[in-house]
C-alpha positions, -999 to 999 in steps of 0.1 A, spaced: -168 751 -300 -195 768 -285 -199 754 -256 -161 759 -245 -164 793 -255 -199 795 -231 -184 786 -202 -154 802 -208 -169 834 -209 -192 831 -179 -162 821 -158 -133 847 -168 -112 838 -134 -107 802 -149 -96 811 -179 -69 835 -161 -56 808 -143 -53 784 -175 -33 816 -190 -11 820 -160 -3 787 -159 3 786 -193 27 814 -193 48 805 -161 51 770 -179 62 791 -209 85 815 -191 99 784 -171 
């Protein structure tokens, strides 16, 4: 779990887009 969270954190724009993409296939 870790290592997801690692990289996660070092690359904050990537994890926006996951989010936005998430929520437009949510609000779709």
């Amino acid at each position: 779990m870790k290592s997801v969270i690692v990289p996660s954190v070092q690359s904050p724009p990537s994890m926006l887009k996951l989010h936005d993409f998430c929520n437009r296939a949510h609000t779709s």
